[in-house]
Structures are given as C-alpha cells and as structure tokens.
C-alpha positions in Angstrom: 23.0 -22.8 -7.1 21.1 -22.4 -3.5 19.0 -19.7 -5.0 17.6 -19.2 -1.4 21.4 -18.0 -0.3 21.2 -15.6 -3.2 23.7 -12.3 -2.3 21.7 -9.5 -1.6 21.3 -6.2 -2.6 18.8 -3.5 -1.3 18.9 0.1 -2.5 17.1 2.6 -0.9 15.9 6.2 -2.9 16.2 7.8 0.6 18.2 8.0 3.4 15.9 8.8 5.8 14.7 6.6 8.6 11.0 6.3 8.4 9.0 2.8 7.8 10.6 1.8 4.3 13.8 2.3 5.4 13.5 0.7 8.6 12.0 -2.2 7.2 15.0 -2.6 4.5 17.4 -2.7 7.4 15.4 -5.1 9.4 15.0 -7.5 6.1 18.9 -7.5 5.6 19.1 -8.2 9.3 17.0 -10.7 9.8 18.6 -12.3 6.1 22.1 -12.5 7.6 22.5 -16.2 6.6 23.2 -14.8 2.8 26.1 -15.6 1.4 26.7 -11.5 0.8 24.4 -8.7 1.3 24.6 -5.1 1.3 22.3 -2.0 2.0 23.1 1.1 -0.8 21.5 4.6 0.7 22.1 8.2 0.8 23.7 9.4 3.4 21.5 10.0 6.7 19.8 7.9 9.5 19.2 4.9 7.9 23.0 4.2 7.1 23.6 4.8 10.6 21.0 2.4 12.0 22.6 0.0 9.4 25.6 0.0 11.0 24.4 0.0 14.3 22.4 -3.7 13.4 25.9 -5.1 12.0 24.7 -4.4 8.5 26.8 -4.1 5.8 26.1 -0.6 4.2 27.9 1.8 1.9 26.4 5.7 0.9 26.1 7.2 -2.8 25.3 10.7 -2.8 24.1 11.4 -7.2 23.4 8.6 -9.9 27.2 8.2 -10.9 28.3 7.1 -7.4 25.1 4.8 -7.4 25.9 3.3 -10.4 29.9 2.4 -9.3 28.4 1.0 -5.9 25.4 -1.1 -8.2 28.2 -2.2 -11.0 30.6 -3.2 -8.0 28.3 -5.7 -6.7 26.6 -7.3 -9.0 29.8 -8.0 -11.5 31.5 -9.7 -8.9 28.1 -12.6 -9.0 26.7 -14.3 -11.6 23.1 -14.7 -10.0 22.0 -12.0 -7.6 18.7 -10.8 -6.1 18.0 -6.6 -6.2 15.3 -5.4 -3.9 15.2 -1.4 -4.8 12.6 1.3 -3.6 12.8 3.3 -6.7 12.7 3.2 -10.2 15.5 5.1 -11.1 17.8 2.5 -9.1 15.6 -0.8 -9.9 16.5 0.7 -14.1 19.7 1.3 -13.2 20.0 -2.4 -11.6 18.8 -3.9 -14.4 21.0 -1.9 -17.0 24.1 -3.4 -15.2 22.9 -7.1 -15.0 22.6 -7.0 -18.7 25.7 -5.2 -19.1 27.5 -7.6 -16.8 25.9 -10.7 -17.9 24.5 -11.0 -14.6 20.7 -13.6 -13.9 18.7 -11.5 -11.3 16.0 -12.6 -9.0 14.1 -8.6 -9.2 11.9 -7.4 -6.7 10.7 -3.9 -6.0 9.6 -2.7 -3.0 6.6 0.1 -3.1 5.6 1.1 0.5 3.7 4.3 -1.1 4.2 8.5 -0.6 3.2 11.5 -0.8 2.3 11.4 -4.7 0.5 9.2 -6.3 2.1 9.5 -10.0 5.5 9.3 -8.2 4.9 6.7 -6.1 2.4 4.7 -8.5 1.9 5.5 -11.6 5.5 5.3 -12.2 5.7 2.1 -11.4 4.2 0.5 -14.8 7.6 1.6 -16.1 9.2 -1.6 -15.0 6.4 -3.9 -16.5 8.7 -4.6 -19.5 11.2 -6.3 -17.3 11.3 -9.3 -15.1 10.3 -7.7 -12.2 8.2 -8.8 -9.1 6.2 -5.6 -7.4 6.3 -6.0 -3.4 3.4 -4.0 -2.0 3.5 -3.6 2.1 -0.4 -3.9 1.9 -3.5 -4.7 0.3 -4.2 -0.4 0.1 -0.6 -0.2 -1.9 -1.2 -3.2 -4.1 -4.8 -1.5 -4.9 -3.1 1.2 -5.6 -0.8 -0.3 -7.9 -3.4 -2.2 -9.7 -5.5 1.4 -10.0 -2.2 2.8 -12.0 -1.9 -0.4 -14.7 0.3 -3.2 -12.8 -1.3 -6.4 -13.1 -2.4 -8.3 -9.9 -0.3 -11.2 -11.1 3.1 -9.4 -10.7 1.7 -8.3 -7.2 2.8 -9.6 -4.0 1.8 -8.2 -0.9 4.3 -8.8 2.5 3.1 -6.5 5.3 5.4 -4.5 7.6 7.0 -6.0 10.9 8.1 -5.2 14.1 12.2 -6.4 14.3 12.2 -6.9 17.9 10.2 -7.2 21.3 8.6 -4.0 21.8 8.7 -2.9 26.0 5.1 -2.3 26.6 4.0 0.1 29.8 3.7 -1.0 33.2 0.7 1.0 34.1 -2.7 0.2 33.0 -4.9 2.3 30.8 -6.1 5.3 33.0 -9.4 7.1 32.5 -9.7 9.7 30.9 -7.5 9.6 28.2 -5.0 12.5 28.5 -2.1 11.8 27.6 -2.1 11.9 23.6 0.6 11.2 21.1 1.2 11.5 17.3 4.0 10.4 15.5 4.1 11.2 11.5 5.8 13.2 8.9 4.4 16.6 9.1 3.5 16.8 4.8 0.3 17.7 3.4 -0.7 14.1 2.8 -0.5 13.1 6.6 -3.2 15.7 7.6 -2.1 16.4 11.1 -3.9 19.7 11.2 -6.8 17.6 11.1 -6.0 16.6 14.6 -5.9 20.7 15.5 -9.3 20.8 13.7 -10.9 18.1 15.6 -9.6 19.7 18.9 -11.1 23.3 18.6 -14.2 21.0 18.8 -13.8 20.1 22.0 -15.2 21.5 24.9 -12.2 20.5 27.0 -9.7 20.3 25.0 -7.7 22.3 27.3 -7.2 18.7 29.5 -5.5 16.8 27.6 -1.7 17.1 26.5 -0.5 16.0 23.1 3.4 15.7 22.0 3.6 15.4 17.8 6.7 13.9 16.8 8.0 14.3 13.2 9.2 16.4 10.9 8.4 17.5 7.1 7.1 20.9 4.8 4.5 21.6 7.2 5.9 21.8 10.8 6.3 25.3 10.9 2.8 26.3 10.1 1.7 23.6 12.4 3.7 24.7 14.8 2.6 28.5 14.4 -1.6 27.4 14.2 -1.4 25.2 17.7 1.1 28.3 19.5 -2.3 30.3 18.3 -5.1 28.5 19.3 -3.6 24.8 21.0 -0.7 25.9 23.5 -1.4 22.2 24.9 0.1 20.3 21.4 3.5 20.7 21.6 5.9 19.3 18.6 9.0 17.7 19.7 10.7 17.0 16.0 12.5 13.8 15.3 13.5 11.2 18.3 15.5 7.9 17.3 13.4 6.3 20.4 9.8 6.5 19.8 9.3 3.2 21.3 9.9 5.8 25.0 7.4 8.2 23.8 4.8 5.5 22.9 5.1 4.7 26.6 4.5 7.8 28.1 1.1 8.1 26.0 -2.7 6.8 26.7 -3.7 7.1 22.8 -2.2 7.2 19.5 -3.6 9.0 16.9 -3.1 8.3 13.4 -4.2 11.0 11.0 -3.3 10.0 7.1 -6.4 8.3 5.2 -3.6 7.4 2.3 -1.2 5.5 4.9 0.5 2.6 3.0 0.6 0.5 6.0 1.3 3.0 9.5 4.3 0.8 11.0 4.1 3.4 14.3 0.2 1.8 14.6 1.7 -1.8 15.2 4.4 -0.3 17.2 2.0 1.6 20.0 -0.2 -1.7 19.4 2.8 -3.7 20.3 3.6 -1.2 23.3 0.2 -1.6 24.9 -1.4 2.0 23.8 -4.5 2.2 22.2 -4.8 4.0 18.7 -7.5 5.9 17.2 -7.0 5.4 12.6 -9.1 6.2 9.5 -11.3 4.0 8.2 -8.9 4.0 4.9 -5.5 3.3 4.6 -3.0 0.6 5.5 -3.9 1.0 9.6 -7.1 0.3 8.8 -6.6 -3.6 7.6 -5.6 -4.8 10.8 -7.2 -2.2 12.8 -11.0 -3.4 14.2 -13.4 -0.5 15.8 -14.2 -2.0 19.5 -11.8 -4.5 19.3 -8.3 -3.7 19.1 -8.2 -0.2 18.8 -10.7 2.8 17.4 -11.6 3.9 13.9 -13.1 7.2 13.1 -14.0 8.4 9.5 -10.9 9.5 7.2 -10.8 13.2 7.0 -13.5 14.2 8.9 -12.4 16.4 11.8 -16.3 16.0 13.4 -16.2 12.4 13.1 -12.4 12.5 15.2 -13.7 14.8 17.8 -16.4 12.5 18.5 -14.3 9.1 18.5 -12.0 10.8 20.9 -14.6 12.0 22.8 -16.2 8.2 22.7 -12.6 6.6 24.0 -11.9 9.0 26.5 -15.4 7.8 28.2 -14.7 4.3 28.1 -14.2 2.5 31.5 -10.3 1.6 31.6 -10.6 -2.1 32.0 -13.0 -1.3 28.4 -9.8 -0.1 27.4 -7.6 -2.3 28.4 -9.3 -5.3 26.9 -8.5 -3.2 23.4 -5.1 -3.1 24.4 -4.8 -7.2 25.2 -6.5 -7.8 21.7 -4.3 -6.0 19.9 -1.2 -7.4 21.3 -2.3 -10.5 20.0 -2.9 -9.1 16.9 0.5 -8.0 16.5 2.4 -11.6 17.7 -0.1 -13.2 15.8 -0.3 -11.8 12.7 2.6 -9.5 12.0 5.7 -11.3 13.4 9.3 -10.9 12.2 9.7 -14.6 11.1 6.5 -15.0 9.2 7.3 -12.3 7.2 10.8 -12.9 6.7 9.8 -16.4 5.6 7.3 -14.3 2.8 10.8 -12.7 1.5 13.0 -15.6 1.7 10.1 -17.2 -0.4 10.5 -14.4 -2.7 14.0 -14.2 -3.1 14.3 -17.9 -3.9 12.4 -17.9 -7.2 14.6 -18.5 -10.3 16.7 -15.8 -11.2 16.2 -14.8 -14.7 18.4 -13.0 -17.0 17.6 -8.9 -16.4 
C-alpha cells in the first residue's frame, strides 16, 4: 500500500477556531491528494471554516457520537493514519483500530493550553502505544519532555500560514499609535499586563489599542480599561483578523507560555511589527532589532519601556524590521515545507494500534 496516500483522519477536542484548529483544517486542505480524509469536531467555527475550504467534516457533540463517527471510519480501511488533539479521542482511536483489526500510522498533535497537567502531563498516558507526539515548537516539545515523554517520540512541525497574507500599503508611520492585540482573554495570556504596562506611560492617552478575543476574563478586562484606559477598546471575536492586522502599527503579544503565537507570523506576514516575550513559542523566530521587538516575559516595566523604545524609532528603522520579518516568514515557515514535514510523518509504517 502507498502509505503516503494513507486516508486521513483528524479529530479535534474543540470546536473552536483558534491556532490548533486552524492549522488541522489547513493540514487536511493542503493533504487533499489522500485517498479519503475527514475532519471530526464539535460543533462551532472550525466546522464551518472546514466546509468553507472544501473539507470534508462531520460534528459529534459527547463521547458516544465520537465514537460512531471514529468506528465508521476507520472499519471501512484496513491501514489508516489518526492525527487527534486530545487524549481522550487519540484512546478512543486506538480502542477501535484494535477492535476493528485496523494498522494505524498515530500521531498526536499537542499545540499546548492553558494547563499544564492537562495539556502535558497527560500526555505520558499514550507512551504505551504506538504513538508519535507532534509538538508545534521547540517550547511545547520542552514541555513535553519536562512531563516524562521521551525526546525520541518527539517531533516538532511548526505552525504555517495557509495562504498569501495582504500586507498594508502604507509604510510604518512614527510614532507608533495604532496598537493591536489579538488573544484569548484567559488567565494564562496575561493581557492585563498590557493595561499594567500602560498606566506607566506618560502618554498613554495617544495611542489607540483594539484587543480582539474572547475567554474567562473579558469582562474584568473590559471593566479595569473602562476605569482607567478608555483608549483600549475590546472588539470580541472577528473571523477577519488578517483586516484588523492592517489597520495596526504594532502587535503586541502578551503570553510568556505561548506554544507557538500563529497571529505573530500572521502580523509578520502582513507587514506590522510585533513586540513578544522573551519566552514562549514567538520567541524562536522572533529576533530583538531584527524582525520585530522582545521585551522581558511578565514584566509590565520592561513592556512599558520596549514600547516606549519602538515608538521612538525612525520609521524607515522600522520598516527595515518589517522587510526582515517577511522574509522570515516565506523563508522559514511556508505551507509546503511544512506540509512536506506531515506527509513525511504520515508515511511511516503503519503499525497495528
């Protein structure tokens, strides 16, 4: 068998459309030569950006609809590669494959979240089986090694923009004004250290930033910057981030436990600058000076002075940042190379689950 044309299935824990869910759909895309492939997922955005990208996806909502959708796959193939974001579905995939007699090529996916015993330290549970661990960065697969998964079983495929991203017409302006983040508002993320580094600034009152994003948070965020930051305005979820990356003159990134930061490559990709922690997946392909601005993780002081720094650069100083990292991105994080990494993957041996 052409273990490279392998049918495909991809289960996703959520149904949301945030970077693990987006890159999922982009991998079944982008693998559209596969003999069969399908996308399981709650219901929610990601199923309906599926659909709108031609691929083929059907909804569970609870295990036992999971497991009819799983079982109805993979009994109708003999070999068959699983890529599954969760441990719950990965054990529940490999259940059926013995049960149905089925060889399958195993891989499984961790992008990181919110908790680390959740979104690490459970992850030894599949060390048993013969399953390959996918990390979207060298900060994930650290993480994984941290909570007892061997390096060996470790393979790391970063995150990748799907398409040409439209980058603005205008060229960077001094000062900075115009300033934009875009991030689950969770405890984790630390936006409010954005609102800390701000009440530091002597004129903060100049510049204008739109959050975008939802999560546990918002309405306390929302309620501290109607207090004391009538300037930061939160806008919630938009399917089109690409337009509000546009509109911007910096991105701010505030999580120092980011698994990889997929909006970073997008504003790099769009021509905005971005300001990251030193820790966390932005900051692999993110270099001080170069292409964009790093400031120290969770240090409100050390943010108010980096945007304070950036917003006195000269703008061709700026725009040089942005030319570099627009190389960065075609060079080092294109859709093919990456695809090539999971086609790679995906064509190992099948073994018996």
């Amino acid at each position: 068998m052409n273990t490279a044309h392998l049918p495909l299935l991809y289960v996703l824990h959520s149904g949301e459309l945030y970077g693990t869910e987006r890159m999922a759909i982009a991998t079944l895309a982008a693998l559209g030569e596969s003999a069969d492939r399908l996308l399981l997922a709650p219901p929610g955005p990601a199923a309906e950006h599926a659909r709108s990208l031609d691929v083929p996806v059907r909804t569970f909502a609870g295990r036992a609809a999971l497991w009819r959708e799983m079982d109805a796959f993979l009994r109708a193939h003999r070999h068959a590669a699983l890529i599954a974001t969760g441990i719950s579905q990965s054990l529940m995939g490999i259940a059926i494959a013995r049960l149905r007699g089925v060889r399958l090529r195993h891989l499984h996916a961790v992008h990181g979240g919110a908790d680390d015993r959740l979104s690490y330290g459970r992850k030894k549970w599949l060390l048993p089986f013969a399953v390959e661990y996918v990390a979207v960065s060298r900060f994930v697969r650290a993480k994984l090694m941290a909570h007892g998964v061997p390096g060996a079983r470790i393979r790391v495929v970063g995150n990748f923009l799907t398409q040409r991203v439209a980058t603005r017409t205008e060229t960077a302006k001094d000062p900075i004004r115009r300033i934009i983040v875009v991030s689950r508002l969770d405890p984790i993320k630390r936006v409010g250290l954005l609102l800390d580094a701000l009440a530091m600034l002597p004129d903060r009152e100049a510049l204008s930033v739109q959050v975008f994003g939802r999560g546990w948070e918002e309405s306390a965020l929302r309620e501290r910057a109607a207090r004391h930051h009538p300037n930061v305005k939160f806008a919630g979820f938009t399917p089109d981030i690409g337009a509000a990356l546009r509109e911007a003159d910096l991105l701010v990134h505030t999580c120092p436990e980011e698994p990889f930061g997929l909006v970073v490559l997008e504003a790099m990709a769009a021509g905005i600058p971005v300001l990251v922690p030193n820790r966390g997946g932005p900051s692999e392909f993110v270099v001080h000076g170069v292409n964009g601005f790093v400031y120290r993780a969770a240090d409100a002081g050390a943010l108010a002075r980096a945007l304070t720094e950036v917003r006195g650069l000269a703008p061709q100083r700026i725009q040089n940042v942005v030319w570099t990292a627009m190389t960065t991105v075609s060079d080092r994080h294109s859709a093919a190379a990456r695809i090539d990494d999971y086609r790679t993957l995906i064509a190992a041996q099948p073994t018996w689950a």
